[in-house]
PDB file of N, CA, C and O in Angstrom, chain B, residues numbered from 101:
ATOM      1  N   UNK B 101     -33.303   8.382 -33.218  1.00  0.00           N
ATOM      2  CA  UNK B 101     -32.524   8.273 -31.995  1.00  0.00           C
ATOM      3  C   UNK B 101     -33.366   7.877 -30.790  1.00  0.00           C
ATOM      4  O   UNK B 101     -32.951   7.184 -29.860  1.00  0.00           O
ATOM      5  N   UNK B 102     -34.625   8.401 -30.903  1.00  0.00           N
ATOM      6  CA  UNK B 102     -35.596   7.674 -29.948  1.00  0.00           C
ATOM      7  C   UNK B 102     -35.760   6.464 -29.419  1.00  0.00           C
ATOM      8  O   UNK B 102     -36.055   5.986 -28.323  1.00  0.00           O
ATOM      9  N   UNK B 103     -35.439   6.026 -30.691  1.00  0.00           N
ATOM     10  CA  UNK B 103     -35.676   4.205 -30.799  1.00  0.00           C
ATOM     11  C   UNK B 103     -34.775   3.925 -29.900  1.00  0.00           C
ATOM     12  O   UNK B 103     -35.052   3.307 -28.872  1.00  0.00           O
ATOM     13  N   UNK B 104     -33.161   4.505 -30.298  1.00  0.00           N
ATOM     14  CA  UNK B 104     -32.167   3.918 -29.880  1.00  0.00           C
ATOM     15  C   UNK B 104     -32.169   3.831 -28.099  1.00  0.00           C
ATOM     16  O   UNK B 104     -31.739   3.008 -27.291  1.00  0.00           O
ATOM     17  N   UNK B 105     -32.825   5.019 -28.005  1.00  0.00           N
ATOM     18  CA  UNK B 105     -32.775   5.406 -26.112  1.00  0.00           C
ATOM     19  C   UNK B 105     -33.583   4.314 -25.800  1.00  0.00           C
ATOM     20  O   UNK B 105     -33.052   3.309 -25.329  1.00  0.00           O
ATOM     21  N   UNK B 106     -34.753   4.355 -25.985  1.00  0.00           N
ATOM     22  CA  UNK B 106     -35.564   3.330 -25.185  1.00  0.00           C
ATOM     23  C   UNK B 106     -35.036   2.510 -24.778  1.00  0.00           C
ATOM     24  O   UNK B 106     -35.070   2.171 -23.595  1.00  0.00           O
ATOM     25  N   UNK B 107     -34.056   1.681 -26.160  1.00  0.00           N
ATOM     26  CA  UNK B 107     -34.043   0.032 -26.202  1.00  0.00           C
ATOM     27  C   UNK B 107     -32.702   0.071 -25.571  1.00  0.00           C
ATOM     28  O   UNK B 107     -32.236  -0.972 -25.112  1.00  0.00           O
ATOM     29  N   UNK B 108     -31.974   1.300 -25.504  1.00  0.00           N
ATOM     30  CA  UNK B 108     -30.956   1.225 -24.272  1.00  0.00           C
ATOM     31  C   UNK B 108     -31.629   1.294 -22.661  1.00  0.00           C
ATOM     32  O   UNK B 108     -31.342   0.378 -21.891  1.00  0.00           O
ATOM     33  N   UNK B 109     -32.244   2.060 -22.345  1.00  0.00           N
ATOM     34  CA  UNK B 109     -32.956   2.289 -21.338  1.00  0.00           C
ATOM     35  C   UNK B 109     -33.798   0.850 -20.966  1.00  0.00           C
ATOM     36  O   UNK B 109     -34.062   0.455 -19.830  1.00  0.00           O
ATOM     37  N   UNK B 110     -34.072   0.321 -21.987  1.00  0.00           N
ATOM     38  CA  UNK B 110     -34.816  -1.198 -21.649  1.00  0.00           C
ATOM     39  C   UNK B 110     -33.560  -2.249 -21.428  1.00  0.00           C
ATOM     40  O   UNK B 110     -33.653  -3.163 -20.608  1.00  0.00           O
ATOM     41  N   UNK B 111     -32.540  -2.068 -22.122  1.00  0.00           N
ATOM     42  CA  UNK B 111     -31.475  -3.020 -21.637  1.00  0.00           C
ATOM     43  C   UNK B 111     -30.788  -2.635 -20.303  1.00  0.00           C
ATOM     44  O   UNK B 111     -30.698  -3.480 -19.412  1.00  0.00           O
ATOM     45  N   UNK B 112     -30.408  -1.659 -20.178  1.00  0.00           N
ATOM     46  CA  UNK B 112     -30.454  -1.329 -19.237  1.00  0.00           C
ATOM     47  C   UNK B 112     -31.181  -1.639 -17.573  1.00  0.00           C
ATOM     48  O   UNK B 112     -30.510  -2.114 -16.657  1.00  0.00           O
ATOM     49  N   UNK B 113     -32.239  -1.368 -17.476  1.00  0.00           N
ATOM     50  CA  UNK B 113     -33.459  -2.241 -16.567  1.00  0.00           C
ATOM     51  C   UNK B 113     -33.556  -3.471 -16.382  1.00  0.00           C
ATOM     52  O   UNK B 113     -33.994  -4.018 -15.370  1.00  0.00           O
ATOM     53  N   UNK B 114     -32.959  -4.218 -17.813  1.00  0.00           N
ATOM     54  CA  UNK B 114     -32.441  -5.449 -17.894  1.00  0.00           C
ATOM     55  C   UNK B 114     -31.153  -5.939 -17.256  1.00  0.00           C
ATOM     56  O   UNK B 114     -31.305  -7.017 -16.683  1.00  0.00           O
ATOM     57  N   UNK B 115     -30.204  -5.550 -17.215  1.00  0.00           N
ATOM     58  CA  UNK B 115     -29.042  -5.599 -16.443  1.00  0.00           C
ATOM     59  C   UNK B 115     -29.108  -5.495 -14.747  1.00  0.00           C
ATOM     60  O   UNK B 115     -28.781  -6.279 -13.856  1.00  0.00           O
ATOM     61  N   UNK B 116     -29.817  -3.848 -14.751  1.00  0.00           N
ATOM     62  CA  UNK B 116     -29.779  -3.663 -13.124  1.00  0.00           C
ATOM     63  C   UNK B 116     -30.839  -4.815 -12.227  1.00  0.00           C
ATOM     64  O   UNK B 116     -30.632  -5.143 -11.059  1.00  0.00           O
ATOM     65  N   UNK B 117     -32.119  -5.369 -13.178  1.00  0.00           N
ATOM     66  CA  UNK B 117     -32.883  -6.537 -12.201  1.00  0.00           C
ATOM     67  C   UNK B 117     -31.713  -7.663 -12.651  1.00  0.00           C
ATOM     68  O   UNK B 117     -31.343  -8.238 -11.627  1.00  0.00           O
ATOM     69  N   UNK B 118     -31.151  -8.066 -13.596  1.00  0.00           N
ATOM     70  CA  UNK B 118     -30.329  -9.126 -13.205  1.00  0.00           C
ATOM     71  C   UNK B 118     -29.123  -9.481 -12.346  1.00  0.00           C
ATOM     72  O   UNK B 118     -28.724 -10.592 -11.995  1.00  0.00           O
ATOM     73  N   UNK B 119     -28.535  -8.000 -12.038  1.00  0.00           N
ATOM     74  CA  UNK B 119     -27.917  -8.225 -10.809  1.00  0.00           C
ATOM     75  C   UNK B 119     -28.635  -7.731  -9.698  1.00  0.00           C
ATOM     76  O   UNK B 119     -27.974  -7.946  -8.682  1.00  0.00           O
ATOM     77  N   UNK B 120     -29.755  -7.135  -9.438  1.00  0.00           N
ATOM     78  CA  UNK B 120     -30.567  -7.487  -8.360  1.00  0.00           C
ATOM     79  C   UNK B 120     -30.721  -8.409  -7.733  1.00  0.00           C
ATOM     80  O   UNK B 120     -30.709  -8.423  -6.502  1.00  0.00           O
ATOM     81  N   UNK B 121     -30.957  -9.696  -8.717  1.00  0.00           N
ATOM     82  CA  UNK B 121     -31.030 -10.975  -8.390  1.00  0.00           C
ATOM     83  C   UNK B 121     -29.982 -11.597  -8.155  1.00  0.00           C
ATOM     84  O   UNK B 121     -30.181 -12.490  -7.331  1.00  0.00           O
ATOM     85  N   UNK B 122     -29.237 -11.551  -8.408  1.00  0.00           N
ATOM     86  CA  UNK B 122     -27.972 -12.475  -8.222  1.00  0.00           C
ATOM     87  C   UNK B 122     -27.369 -12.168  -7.017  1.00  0.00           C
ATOM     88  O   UNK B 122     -26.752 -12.997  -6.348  1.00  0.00           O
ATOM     89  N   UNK B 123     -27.587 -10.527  -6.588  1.00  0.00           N
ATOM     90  CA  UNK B 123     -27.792 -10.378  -4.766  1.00  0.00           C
ATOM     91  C   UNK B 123     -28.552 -10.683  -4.288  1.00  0.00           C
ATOM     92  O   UNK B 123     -28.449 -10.743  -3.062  1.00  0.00           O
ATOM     93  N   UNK B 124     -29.694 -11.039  -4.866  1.00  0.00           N
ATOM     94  CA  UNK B 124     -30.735 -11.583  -3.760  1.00  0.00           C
ATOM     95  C   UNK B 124     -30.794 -13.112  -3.458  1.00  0.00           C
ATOM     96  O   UNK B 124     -31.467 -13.672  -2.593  1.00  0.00           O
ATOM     97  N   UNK B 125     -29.804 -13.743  -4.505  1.00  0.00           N
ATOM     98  CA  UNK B 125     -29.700 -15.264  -4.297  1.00  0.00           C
ATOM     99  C   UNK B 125     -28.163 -15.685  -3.364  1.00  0.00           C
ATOM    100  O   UNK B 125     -27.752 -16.661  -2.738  1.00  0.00           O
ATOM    101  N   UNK B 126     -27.686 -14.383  -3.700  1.00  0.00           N
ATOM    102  CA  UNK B 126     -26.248 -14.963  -2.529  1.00  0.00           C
ATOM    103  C   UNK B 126     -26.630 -14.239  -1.363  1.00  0.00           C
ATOM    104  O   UNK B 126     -25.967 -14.569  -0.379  1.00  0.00           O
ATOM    105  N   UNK B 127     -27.493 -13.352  -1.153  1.00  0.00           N
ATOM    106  CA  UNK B 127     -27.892 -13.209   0.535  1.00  0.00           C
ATOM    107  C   UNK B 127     -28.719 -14.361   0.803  1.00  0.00           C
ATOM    108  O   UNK B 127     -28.737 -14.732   1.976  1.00  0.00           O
ATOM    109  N   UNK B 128     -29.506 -15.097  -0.156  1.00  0.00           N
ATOM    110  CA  UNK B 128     -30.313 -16.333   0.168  1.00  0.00           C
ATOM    111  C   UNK B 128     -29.512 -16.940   0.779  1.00  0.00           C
ATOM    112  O   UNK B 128     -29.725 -17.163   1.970  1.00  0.00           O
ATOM    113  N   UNK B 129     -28.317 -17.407   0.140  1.00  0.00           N
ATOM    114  CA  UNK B 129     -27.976 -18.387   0.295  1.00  0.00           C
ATOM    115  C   UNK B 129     -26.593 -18.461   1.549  1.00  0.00           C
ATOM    116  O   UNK B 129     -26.092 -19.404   2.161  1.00  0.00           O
ATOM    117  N   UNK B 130     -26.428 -17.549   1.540  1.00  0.00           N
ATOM    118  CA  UNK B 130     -25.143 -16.874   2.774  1.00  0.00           C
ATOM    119  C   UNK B 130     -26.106 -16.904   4.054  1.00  0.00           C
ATOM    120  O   UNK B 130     -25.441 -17.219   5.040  1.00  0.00           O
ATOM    121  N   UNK B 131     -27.422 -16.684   4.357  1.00  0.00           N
ATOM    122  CA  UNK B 131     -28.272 -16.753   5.388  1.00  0.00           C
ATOM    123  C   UNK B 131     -28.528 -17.540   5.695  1.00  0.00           C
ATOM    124  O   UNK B 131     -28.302 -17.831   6.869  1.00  0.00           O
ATOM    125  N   UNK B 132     -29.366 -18.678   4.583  1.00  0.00           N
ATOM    126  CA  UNK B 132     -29.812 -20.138   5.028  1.00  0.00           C
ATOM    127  C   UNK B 132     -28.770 -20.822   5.228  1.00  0.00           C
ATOM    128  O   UNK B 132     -29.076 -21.809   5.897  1.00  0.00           O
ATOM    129  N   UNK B 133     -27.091 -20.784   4.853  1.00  0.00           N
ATOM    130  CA  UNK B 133     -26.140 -21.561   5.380  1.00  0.00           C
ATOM    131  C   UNK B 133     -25.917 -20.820   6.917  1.00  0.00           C
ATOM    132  O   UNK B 133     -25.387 -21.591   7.716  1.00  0.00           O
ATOM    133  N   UNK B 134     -26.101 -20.022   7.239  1.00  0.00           N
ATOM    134  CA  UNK B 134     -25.993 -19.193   8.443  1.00  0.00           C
ATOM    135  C   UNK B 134     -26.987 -20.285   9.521  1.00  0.00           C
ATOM    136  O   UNK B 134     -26.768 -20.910  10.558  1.00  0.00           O
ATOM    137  N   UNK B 135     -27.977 -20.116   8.747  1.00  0.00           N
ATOM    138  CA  UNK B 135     -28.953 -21.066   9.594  1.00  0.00           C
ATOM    139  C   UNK B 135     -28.997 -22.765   9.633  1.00  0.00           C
ATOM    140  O   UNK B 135     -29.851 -23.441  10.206  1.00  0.00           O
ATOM    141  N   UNK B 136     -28.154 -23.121   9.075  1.00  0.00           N
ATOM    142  CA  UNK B 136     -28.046 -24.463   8.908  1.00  0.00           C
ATOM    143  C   UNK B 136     -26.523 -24.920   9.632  1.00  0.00           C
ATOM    144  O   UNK B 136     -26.135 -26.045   9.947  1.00  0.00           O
ATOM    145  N   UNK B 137     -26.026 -23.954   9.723  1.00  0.00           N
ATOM    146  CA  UNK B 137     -24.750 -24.016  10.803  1.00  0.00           C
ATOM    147  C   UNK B 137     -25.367 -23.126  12.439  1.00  0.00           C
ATOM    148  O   UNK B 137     -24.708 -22.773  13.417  1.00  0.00           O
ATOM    149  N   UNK B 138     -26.492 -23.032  12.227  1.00  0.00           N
ATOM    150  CA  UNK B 138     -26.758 -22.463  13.708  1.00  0.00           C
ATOM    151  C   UNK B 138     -27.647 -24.047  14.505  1.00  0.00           C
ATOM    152  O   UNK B 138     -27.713 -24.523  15.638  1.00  0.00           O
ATOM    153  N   UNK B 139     -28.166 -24.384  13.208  1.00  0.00           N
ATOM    154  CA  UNK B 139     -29.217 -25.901  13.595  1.00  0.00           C
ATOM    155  C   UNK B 139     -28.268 -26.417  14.325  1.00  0.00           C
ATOM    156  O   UNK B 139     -28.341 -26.603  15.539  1.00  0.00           O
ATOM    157  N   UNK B 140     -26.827 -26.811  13.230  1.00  0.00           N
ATOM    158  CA  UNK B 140     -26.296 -28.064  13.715  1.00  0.00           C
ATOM    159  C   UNK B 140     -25.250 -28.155  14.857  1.00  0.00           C
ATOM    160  O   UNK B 140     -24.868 -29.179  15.424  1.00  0.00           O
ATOM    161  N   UNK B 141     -24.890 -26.953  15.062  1.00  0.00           N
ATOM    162  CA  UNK B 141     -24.231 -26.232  16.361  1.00  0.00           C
ATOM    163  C   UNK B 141     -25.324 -26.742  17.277  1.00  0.00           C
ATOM    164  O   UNK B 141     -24.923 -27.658  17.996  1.00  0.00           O
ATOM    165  N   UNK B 142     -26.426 -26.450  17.430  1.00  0.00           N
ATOM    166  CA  UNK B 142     -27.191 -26.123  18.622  1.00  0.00           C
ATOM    167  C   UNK B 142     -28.190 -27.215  18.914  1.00  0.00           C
ATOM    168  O   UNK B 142     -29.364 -26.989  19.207  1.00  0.00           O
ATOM    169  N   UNK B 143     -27.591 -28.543  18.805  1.00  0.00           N
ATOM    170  CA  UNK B 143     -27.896 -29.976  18.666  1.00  0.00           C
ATOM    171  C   UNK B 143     -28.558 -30.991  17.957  1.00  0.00           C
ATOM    172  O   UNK B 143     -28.811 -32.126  18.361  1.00  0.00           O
ATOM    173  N   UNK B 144     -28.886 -30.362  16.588  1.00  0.00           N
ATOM    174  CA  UNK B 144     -28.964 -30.657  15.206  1.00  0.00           C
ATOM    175  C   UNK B 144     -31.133 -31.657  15.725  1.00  0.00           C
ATOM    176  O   UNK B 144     -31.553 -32.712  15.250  1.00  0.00           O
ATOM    177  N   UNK B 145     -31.766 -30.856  16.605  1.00  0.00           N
ATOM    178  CA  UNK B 145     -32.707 -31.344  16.269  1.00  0.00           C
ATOM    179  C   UNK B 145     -33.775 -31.598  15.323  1.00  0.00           C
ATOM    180  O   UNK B 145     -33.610 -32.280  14.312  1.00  0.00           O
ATOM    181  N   UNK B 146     -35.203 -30.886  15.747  1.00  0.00           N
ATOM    182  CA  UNK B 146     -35.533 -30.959  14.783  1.00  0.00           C
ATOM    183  C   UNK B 146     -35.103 -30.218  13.536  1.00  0.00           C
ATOM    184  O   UNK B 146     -34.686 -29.109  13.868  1.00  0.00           O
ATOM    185  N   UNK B 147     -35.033 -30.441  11.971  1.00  0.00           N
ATOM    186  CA  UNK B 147     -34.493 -29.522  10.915  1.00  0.00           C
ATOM    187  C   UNK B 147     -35.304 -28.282  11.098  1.00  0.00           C
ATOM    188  O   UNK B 147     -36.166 -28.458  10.237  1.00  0.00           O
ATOM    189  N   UNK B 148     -35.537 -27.326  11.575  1.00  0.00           N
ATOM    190  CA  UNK B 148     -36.222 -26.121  11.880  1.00  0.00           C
ATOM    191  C   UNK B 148     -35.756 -25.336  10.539  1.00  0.00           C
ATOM    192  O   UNK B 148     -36.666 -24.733   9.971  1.00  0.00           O
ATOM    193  N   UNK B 149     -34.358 -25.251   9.903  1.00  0.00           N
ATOM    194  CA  UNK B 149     -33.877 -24.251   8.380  1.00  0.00           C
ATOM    195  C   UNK B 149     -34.917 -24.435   7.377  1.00  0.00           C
ATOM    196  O   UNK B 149     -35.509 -23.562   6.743  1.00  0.00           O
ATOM    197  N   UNK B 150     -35.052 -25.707   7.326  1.00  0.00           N
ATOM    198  CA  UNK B 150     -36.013 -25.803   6.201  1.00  0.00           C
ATOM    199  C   UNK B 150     -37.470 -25.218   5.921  1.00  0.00           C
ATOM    200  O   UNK B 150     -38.140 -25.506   4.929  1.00  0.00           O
ATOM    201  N   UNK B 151     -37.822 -24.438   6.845  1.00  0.00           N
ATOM    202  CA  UNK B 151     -38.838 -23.528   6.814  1.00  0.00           C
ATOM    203  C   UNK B 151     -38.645 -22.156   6.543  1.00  0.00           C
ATOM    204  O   UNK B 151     -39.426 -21.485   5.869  1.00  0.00           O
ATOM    205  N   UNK B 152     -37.731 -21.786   7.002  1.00  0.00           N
ATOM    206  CA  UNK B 152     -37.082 -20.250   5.949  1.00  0.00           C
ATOM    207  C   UNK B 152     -36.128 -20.773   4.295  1.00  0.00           C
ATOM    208  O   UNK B 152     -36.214 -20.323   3.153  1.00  0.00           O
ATOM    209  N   UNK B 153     -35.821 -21.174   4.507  1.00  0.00           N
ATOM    210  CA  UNK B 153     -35.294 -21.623   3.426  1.00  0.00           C
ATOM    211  C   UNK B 153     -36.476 -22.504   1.856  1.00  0.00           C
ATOM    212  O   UNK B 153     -36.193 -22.633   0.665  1.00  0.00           O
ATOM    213  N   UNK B 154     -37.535 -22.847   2.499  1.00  0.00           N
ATOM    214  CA  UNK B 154     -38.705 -22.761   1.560  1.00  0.00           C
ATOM    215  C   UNK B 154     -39.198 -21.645   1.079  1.00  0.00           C
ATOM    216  O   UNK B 154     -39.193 -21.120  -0.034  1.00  0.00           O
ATOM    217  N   UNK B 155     -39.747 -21.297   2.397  1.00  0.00           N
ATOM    218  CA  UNK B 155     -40.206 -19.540   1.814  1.00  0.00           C
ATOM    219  C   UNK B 155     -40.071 -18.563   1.847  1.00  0.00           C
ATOM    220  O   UNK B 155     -40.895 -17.651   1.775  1.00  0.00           O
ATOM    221  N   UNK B 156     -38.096 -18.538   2.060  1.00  0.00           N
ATOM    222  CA  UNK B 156     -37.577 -17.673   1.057  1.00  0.00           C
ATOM    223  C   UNK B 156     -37.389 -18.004  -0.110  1.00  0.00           C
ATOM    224  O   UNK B 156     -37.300 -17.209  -1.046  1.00  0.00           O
ATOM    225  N   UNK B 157     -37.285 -19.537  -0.209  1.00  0.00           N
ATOM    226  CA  UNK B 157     -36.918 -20.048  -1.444  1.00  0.00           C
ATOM    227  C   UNK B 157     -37.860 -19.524  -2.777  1.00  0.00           C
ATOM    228  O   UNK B 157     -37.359 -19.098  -3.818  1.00  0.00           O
ATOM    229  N   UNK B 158     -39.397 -19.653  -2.511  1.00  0.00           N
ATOM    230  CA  UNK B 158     -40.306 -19.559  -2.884  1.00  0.00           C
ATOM    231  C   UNK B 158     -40.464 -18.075  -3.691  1.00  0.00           C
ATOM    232  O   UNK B 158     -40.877 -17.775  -4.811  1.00  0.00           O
ATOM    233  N   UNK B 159     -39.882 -17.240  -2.461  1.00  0.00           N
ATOM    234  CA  UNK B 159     -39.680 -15.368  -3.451  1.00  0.00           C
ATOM    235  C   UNK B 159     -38.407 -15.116  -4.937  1.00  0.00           C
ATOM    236  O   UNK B 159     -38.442 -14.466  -5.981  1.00  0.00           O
ATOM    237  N   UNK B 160     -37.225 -16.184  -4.168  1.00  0.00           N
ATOM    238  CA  UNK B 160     -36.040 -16.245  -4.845  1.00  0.00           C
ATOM    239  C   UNK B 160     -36.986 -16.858  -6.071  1.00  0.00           C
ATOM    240  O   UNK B 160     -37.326 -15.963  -6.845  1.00  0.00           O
ATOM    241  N   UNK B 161     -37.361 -17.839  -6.337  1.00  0.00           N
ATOM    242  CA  UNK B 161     -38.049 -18.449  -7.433  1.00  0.00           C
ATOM    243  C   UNK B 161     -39.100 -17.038  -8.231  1.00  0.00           C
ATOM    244  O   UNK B 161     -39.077 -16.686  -9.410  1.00  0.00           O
ATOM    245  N   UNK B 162     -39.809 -16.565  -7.276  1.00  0.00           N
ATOM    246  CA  UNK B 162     -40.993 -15.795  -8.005  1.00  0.00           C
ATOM    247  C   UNK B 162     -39.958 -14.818  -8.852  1.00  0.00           C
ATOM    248  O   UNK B 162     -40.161 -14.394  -9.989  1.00  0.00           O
ATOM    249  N   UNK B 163     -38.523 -14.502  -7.825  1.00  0.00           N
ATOM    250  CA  UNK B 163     -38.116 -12.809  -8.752  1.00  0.00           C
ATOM    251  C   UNK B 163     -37.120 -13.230  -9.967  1.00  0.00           C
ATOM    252  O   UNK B 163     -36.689 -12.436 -10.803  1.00  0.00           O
ATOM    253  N   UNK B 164     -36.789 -14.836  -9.905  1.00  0.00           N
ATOM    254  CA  UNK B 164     -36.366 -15.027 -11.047  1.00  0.00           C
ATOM    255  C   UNK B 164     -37.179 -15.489 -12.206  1.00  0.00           C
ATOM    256  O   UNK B 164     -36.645 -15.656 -13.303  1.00  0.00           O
ATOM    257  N   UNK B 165     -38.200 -15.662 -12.050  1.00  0.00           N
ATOM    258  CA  UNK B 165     -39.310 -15.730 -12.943  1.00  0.00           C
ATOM    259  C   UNK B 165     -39.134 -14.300 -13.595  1.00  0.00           C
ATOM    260  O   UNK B 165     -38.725 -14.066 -14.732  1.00  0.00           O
ATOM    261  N   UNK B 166     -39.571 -13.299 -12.527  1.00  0.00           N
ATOM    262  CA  UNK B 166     -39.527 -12.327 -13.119  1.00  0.00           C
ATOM    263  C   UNK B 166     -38.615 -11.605 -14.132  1.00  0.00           C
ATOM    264  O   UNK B 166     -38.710 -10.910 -15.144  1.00  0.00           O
ATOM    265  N   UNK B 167     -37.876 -12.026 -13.492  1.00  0.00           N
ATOM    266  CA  UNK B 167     -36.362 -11.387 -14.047  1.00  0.00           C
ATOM    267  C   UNK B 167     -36.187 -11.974 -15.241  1.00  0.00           C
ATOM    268  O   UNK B 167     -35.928 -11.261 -16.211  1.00  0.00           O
ATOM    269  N   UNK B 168     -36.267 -13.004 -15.343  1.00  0.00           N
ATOM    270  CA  UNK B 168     -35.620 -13.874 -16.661  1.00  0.00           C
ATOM    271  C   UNK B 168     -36.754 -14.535 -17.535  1.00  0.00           C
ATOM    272  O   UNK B 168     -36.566 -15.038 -18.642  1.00  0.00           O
ATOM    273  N   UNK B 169     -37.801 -14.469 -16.960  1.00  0.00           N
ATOM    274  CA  UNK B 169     -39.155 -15.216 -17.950  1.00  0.00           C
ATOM    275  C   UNK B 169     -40.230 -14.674 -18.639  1.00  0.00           C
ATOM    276  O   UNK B 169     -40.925 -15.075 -19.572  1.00  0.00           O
ATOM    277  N   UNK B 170     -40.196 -13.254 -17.685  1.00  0.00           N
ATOM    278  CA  UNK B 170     -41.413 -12.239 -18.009  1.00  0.00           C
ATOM    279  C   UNK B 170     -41.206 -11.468 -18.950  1.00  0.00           C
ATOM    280  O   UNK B 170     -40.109 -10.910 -18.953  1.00  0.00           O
ATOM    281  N   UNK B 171     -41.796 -11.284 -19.630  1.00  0.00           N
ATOM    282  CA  UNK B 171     -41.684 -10.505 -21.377  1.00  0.00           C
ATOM    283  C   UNK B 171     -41.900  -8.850 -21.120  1.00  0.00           C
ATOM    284  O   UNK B 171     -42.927  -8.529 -20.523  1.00  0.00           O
ATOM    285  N   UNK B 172     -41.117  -7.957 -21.480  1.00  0.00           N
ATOM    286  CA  UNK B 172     -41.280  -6.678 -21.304  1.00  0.00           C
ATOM    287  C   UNK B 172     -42.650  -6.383 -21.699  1.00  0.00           C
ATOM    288  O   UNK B 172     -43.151  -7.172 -22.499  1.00  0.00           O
ATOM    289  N   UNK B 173     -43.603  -5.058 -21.155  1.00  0.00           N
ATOM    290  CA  UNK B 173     -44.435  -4.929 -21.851  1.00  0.00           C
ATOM    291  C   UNK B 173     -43.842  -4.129 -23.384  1.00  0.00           C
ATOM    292  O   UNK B 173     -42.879  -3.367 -23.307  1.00  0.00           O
ATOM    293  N   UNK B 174     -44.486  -4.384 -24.661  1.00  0.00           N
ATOM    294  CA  UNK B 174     -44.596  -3.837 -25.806  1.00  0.00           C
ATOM    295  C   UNK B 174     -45.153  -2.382 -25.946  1.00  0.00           C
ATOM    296  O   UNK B 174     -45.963  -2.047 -25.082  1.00  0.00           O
ATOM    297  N   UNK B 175     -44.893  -1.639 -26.736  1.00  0.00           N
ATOM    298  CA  UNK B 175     -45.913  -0.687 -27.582  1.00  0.00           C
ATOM    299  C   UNK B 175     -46.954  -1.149 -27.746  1.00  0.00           C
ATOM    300  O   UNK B 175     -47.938  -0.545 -27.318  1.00  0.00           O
ATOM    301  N   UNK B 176     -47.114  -2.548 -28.514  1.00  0.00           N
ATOM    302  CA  UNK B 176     -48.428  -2.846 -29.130  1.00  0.00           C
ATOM    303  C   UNK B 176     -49.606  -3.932 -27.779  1.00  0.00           C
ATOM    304  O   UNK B 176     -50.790  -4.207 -27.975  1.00  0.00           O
ATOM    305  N   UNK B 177     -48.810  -4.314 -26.571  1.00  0.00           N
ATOM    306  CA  UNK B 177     -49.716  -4.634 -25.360  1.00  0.00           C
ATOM    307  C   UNK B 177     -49.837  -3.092 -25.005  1.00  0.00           C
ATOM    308  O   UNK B 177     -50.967  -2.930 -24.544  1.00  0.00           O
ATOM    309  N   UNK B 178     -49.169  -1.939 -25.029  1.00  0.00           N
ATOM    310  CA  UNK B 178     -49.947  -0.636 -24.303  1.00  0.00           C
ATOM    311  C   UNK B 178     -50.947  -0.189 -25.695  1.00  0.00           C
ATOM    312  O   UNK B 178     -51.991   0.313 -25.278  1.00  0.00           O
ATOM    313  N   UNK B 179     -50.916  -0.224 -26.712  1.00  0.00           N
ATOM    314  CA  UNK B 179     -51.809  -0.200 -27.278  1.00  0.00           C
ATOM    315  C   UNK B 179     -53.492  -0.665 -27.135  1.00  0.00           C
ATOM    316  O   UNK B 179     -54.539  -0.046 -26.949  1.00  0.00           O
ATOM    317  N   UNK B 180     -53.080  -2.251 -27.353  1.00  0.00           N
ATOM    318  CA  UNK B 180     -54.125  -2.949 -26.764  1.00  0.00           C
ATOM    319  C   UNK B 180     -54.659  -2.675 -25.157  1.00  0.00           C
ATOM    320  O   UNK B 180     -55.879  -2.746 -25.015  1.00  0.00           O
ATOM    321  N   UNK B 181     -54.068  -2.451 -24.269  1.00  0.00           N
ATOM    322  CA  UNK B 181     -54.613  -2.451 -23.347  1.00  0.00           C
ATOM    323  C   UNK B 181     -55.305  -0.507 -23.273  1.00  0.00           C
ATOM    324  O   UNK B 181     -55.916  -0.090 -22.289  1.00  0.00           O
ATOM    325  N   UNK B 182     -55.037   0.269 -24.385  1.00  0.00           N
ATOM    326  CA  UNK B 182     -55.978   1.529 -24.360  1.00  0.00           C
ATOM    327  C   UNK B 182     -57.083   1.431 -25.017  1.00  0.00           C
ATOM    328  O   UNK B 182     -58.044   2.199 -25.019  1.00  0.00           O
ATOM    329  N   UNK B 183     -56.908   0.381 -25.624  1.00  0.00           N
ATOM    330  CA  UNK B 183     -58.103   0.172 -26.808  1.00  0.00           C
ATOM    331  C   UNK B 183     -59.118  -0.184 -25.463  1.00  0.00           C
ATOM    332  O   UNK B 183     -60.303  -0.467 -25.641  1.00  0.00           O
TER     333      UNK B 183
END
């Protein structure tokens, strides 16, 4: 039954960062349109959005890496890494 908890408890962790993210990409994206309707209201000079909108872009990218690319650690990487 051990087994069974973990690998619920690991799916689990799995679920709650994937909708982590999926709030963290519609506040991205509900903000930088916030700011791209404040540019063009306020005489559409220089594009000034595109500098929050990079590097936020840039975190949105890192936490979906995380979220979706990064390999749980194993038993056998905590192994290795006591050895």
């Amino acid at each position: 039954m051990a087994d069974v908890d973990k690998r619920r408890e690991a799916a689990v962790k799995r679920l709650e960062a994937k909708r982590d993210f999926n709030i963290h990409v519609a506040i991205y994206v509900i903000v930088n349109v916030m700011l791209v309707v404040i540019w063009a209201v306020s005489g559409r000079g220089n594009f000034w959005p595109i500098w929050p909108i990079l590097g936020w872009g840039v975190a949105v990218a890192i936490h979906g890496w995380m979220t979706f690319f990064q390999k749980p650690i194993s038993e056998d990487d905590i192994r290795r890494e006591m050895e």
